[in-house]
ChimeraX commands (.cxc) that place a marker at each C-alpha (Angstrom):
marker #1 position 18.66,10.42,-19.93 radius 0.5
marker #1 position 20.06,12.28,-16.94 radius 0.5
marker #1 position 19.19,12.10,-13.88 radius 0.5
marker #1 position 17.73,8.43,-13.74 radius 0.5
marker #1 position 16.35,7.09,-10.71 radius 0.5
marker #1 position 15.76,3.58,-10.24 radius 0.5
marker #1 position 14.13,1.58,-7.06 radius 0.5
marker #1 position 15.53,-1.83,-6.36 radius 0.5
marker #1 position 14.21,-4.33,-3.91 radius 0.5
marker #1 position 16.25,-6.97,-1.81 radius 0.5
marker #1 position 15.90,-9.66,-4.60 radius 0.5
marker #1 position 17.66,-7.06,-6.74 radius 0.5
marker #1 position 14.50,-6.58,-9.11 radius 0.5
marker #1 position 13.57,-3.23,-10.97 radius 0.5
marker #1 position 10.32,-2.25,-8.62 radius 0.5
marker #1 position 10.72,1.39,-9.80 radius 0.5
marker #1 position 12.32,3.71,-12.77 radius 0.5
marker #1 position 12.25,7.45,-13.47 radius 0.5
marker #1 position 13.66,9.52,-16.24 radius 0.5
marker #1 position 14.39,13.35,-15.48 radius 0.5
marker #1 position 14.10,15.44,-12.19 radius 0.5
marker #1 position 11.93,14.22,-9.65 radius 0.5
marker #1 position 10.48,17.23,-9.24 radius 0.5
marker #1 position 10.20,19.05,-12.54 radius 0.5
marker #1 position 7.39,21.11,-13.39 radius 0.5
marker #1 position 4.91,20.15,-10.57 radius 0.5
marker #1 position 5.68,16.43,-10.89 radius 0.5
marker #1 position 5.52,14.16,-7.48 radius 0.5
marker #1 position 7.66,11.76,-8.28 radius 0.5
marker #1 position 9.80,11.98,-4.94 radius 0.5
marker #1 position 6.80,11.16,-2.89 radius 0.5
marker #1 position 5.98,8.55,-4.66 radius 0.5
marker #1 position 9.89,6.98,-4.55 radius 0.5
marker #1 position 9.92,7.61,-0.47 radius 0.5
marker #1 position 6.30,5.55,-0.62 radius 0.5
marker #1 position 7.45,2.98,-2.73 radius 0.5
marker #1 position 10.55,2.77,-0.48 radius 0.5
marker #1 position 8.76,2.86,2.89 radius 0.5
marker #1 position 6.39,-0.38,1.74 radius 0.5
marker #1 position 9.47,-2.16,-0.07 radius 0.5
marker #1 position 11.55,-2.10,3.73 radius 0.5
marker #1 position 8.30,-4.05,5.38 radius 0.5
marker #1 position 8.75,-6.86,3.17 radius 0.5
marker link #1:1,2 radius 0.2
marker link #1:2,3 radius 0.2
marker link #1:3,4 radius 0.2
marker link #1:4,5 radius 0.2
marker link #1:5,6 radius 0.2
marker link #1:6,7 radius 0.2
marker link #1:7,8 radius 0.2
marker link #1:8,9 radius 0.2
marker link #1:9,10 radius 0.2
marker link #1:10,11 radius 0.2
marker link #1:11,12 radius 0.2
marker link #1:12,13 radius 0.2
marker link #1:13,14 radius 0.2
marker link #1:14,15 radius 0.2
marker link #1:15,16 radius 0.2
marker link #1:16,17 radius 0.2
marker link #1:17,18 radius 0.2
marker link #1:18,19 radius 0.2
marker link #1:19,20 radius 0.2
marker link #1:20,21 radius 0.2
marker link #1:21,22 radius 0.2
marker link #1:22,23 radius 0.2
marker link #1:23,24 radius 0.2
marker link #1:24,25 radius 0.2
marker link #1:25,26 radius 0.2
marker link #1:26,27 radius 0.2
marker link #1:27,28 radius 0.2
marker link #1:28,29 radius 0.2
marker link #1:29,30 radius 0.2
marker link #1:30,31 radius 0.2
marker link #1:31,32 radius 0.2
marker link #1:32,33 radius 0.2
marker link #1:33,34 radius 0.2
marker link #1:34,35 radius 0.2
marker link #1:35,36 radius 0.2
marker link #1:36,37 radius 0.2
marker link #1:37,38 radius 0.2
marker link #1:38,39 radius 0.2
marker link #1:39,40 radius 0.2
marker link #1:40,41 radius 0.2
marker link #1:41,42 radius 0.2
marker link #1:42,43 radius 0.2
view
């Protein structure tokens, strides 16, 4: 499916995947990437 998303931490594992706008019809997704992002750089 396009767009996919994916989240990948400095051991080069799959933290995170998402299928389809990040955005589409009042989903969050976005916010939760730029969370999952912010935690994954104190590690």
């Amino acid at each position: 499916m396009w767009p996919t998303v994916y989240v990948i931490d400095k051991q080069g594992y799959i933290r995170f995947w998402w299928q389809g706008e990040l955005n589409w019809e009042g989903a969050t997704v976005d916010k939760t990437i730029e969370t999952l992002v912010e935690n994954l750089l104190k590690e």
